[in-house]
C-alpha positions as CSV (number, residue, x, y, z in Angstrom):
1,X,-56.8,-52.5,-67.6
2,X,-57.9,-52.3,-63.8
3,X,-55.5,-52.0,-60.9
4,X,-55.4,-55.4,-58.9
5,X,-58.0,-55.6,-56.3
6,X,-55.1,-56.5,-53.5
7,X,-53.7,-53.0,-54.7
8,X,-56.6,-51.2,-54.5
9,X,-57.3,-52.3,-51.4
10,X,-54.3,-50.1,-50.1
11,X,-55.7,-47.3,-50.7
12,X,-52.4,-46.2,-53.1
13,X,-53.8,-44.3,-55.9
14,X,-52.2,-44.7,-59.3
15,X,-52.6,-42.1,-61.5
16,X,-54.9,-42.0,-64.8
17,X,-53.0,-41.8,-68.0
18,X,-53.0,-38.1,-69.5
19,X,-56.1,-37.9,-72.7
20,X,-52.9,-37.2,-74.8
21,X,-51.5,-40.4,-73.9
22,X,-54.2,-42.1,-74.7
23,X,-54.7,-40.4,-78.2
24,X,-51.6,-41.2,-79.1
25,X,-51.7,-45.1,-77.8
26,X,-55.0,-45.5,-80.4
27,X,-52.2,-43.8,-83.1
28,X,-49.5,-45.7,-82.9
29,X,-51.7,-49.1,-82.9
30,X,-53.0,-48.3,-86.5
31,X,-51.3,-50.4,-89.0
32,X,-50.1,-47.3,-90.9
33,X,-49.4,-44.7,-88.6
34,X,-50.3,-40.8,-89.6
35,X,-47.0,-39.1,-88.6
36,X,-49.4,-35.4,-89.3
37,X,-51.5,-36.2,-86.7
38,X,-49.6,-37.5,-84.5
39,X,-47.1,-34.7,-84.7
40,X,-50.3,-32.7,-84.7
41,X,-51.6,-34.2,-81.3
42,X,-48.4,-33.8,-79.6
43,X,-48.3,-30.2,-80.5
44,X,-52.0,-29.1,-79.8
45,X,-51.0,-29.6,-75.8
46,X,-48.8,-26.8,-76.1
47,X,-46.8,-27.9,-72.4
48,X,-46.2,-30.7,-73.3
49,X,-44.8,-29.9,-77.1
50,X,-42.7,-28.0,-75.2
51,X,-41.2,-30.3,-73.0
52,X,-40.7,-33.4,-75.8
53,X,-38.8,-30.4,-78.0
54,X,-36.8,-29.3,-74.8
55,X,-36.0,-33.3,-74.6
56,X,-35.1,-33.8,-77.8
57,X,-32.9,-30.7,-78.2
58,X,-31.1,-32.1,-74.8
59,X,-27.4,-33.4,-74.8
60,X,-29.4,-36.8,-74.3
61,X,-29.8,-36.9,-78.1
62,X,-26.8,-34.7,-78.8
63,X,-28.3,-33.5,-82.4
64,X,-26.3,-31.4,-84.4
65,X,-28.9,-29.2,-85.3
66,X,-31.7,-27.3,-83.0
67,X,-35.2,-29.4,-83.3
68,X,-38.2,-26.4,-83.8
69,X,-40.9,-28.8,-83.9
70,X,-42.1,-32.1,-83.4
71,X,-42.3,-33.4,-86.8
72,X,-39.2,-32.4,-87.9
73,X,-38.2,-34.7,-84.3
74,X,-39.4,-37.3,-85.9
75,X,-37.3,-36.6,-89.3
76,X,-34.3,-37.0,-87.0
77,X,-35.2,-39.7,-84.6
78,X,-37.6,-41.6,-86.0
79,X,-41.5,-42.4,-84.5
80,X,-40.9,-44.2,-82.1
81,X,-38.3,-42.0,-80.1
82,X,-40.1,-39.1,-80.3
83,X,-43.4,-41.4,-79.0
84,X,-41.6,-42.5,-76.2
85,X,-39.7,-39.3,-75.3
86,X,-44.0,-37.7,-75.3
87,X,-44.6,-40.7,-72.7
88,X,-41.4,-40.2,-70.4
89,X,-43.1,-35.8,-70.4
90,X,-46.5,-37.7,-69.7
91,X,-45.8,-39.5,-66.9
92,X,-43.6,-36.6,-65.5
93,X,-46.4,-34.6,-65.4
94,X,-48.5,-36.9,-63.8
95,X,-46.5,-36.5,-60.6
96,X,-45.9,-33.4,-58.5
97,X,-42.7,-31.9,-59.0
98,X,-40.1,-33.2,-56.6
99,X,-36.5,-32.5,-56.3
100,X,-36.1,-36.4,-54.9
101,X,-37.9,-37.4,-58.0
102,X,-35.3,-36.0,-60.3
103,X,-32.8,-38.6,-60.3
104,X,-35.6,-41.1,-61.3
105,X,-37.0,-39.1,-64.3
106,X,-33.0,-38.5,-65.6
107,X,-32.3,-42.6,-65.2
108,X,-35.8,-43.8,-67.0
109,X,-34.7,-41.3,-69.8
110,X,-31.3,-42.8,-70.4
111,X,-32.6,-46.4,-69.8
112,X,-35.1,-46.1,-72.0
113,X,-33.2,-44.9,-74.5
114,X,-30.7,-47.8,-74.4
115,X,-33.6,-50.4,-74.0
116,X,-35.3,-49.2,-76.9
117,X,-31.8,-48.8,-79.0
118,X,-30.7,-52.1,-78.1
119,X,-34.2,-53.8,-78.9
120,X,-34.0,-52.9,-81.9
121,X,-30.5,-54.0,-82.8
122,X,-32.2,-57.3,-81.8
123,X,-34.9,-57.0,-83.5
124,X,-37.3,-57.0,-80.7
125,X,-40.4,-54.9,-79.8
126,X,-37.9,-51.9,-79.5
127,X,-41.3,-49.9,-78.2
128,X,-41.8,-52.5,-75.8
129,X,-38.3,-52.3,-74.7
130,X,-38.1,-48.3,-75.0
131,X,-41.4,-48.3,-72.2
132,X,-40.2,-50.7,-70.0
133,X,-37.0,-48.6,-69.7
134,X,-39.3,-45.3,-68.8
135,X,-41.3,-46.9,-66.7
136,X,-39.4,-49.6,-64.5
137,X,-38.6,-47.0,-61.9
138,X,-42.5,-45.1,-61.7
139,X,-43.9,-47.2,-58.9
140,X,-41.2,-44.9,-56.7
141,X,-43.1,-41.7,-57.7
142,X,-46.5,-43.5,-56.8
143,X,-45.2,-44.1,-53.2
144,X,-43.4,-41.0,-53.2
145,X,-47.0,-38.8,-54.0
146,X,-48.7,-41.0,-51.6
147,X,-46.7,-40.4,-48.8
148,X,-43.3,-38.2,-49.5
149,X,-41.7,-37.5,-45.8
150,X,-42.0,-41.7,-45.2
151,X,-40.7,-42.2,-48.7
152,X,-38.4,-39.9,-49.1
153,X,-36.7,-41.7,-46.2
154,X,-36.9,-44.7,-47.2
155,X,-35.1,-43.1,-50.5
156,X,-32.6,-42.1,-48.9
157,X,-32.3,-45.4,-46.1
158,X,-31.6,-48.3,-49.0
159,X,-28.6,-48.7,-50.2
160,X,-30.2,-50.9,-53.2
161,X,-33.2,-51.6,-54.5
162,X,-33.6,-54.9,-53.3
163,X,-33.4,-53.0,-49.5
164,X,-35.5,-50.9,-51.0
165,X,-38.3,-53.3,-51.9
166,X,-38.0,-54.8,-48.3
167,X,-38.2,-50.9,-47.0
168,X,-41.6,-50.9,-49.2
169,X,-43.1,-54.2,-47.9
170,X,-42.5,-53.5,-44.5
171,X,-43.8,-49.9,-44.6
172,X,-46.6,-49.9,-47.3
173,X,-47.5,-53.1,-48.1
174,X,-46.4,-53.0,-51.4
175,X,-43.4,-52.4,-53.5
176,X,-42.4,-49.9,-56.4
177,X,-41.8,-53.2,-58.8
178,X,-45.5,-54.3,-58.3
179,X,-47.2,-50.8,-58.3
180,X,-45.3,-50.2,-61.4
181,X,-46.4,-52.7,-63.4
182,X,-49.7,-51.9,-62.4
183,X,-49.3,-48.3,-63.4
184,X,-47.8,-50.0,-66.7
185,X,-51.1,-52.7,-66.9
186,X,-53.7,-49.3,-66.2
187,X,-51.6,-47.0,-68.9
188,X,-51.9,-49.7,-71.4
189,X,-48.5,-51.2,-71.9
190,X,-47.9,-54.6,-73.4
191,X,-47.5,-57.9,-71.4
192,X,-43.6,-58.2,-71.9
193,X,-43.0,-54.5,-71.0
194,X,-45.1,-54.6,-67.8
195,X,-43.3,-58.2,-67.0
196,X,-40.1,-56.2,-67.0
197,X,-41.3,-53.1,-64.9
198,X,-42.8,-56.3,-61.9
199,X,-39.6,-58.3,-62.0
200,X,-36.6,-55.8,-63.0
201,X,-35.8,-56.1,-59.5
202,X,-34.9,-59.3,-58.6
203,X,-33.5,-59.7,-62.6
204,X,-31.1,-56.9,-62.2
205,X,-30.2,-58.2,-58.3
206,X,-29.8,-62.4,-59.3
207,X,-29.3,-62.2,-62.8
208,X,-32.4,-65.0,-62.9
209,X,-35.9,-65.0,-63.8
210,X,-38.9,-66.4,-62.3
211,X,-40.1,-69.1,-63.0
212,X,-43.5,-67.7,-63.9
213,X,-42.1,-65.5,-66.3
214,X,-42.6,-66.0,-69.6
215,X,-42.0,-63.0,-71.8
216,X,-38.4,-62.6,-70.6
217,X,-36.6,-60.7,-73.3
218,X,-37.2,-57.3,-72.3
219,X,-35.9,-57.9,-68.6
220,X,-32.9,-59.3,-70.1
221,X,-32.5,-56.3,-71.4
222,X,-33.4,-54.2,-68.6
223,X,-30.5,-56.0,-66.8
224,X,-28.3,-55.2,-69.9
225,X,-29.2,-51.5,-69.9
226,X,-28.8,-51.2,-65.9
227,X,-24.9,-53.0,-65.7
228,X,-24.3,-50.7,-69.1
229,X,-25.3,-47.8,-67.1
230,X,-24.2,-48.0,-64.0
231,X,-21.0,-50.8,-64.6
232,X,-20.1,-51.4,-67.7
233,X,-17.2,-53.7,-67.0
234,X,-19.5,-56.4,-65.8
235,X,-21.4,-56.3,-69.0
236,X,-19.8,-59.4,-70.2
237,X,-21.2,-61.3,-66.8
238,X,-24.5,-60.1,-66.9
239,X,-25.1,-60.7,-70.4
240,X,-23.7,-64.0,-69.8
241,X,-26.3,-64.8,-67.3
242,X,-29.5,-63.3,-68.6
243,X,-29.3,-64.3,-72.5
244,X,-29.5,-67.9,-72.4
245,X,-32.8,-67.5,-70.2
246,X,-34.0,-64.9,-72.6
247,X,-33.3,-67.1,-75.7
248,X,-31.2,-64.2,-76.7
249,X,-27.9,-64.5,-78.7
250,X,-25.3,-63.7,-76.1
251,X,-22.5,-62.1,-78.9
252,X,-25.2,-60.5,-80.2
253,X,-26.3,-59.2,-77.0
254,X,-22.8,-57.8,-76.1
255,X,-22.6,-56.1,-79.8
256,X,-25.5,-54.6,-79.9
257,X,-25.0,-52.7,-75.9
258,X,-21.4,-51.5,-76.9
259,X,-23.0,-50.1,-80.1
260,X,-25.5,-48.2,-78.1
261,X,-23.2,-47.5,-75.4
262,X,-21.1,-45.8,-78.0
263,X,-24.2,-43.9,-79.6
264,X,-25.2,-42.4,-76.3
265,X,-21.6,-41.1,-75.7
266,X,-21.0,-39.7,-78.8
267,X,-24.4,-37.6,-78.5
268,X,-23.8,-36.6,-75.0
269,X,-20.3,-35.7,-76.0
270,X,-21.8,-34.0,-79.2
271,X,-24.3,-32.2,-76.7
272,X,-22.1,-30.3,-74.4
């Protein structure tokens, strides 16, 4: 999809999605998906077969046994996981390393993870959920490429994100929430995930939606994932106010986050 004209215009460039991305965004979408060639694809760009093995075999995933290549990744954790882990090493790399950038690349891991976990505990678009999670945070690496002294101060200024976004207006324009999702729209990603990524902000913040959106499961989530993260005795709160506006099952809701919550510290336990 194209970048919004009001975007453009700002003269912020958003960067093209990697030819292996794309290869593997026509693979999935095939009703029956060819796990050979997609293991195949992954491994014939030998970087980045590299880094989805180095991510797998990470205390992230806490396996018990050392992954040696990408199919037998997806023996262990299934398609979609190994998809999304080759995404989060895609859109890495189509940013300049940064030590400021480290942080974000370490959080859209975990939260994607949990997204995509809890998704499908609900049975949601657990890839929808799992790319929302990766990808909420990568307007910050757009502004940070286009202009990294300004924005690494603003990094460091906010105290939130919802400073943050102010920081952005003020400064650029434009905030990470918006160029997100328009990274999201120009990489491909589905309505509800690329809903998420534009409003995860003032979701996460309010524990409301807009009124304009629609798709709002996968931002329920997002705010789910975040108050599991970050403060997990406030789960119950947050569940309690994004559910009901999701049409989501609140008990369920709560079940499903402790379950993951519990996965990811038994594998990071397992991993150290």
């Amino acid at each position: 999809m194209s970048v919004q004209p009001e975007l453009r215009s700002l003269e912020i460039d958003i960067p093209s999605q990697p030819e292996a991305l794309v290869k593997l965004s026509l693979l999935l979408a095939e009703d029956d998906v060819n796990l050979q060639a997609v293991g195949e694809l992954i491994e014939s760009d030998m970087a980045l077969a590299a880094a989805v093995l180095k991510a797998v075999n990470s205390s992230l995933y806490g396996l018990k046994g050392r992954v040696q290549s990408v199919l037998q990744a997806v023996t262990y954790l299934g398609m979609r996981e190994v998809a999304a882990i080759t995404f989060e090493m895609g859109l890495r790399a189509a940013f300049p390393p940064a030590a400021e950038l480290e942080p974000l690349w370490q959080r859209a891991a975990r939260r994607g993870l949990v997204m995509g976990r809890l998704g499908q505990r609900l049975s949601l678009d657990a890839w929808a959920a799992h790319s929302a999670g990766l990808f909420e945070e990568c307007g910050k690496a757009v502004l940070f490429r286009h202009a990294p002294d300004h924005y690494g101060s603003m990094l460091r200024a906010a105290g939130s994100d919802v400073e943050l976004v102010t920081l952005e207006k003020t400064g650029f324009g434009v905030s990470h929430d918006a160029l997100g999702a328009a990274l999201c729209e120009s990489w491909g990603l589905g309505p509800a995930a690329v809903a998420s990524v534009r409003h995860h902000v003032a979701i996460q913040a309010e524990g409301r939606f807009p009124v304009q959106m629609t798709r709002r499961a996968i931002g329920a989530l997002s705010a789910i994932a975040k108050v599991l993260i970050d403060d997990a005795e406030r789960l119950d709160e947050v569940a309690a106010a994004v559910a009901p506006e999701a049409d989501l099952d609140q008990t369920l809701a709560l079940r499903g986050a402790r379950a993951v919550a519990e996965q990811l510290a038994e594998a990071l336990g397992r991993g150290r």
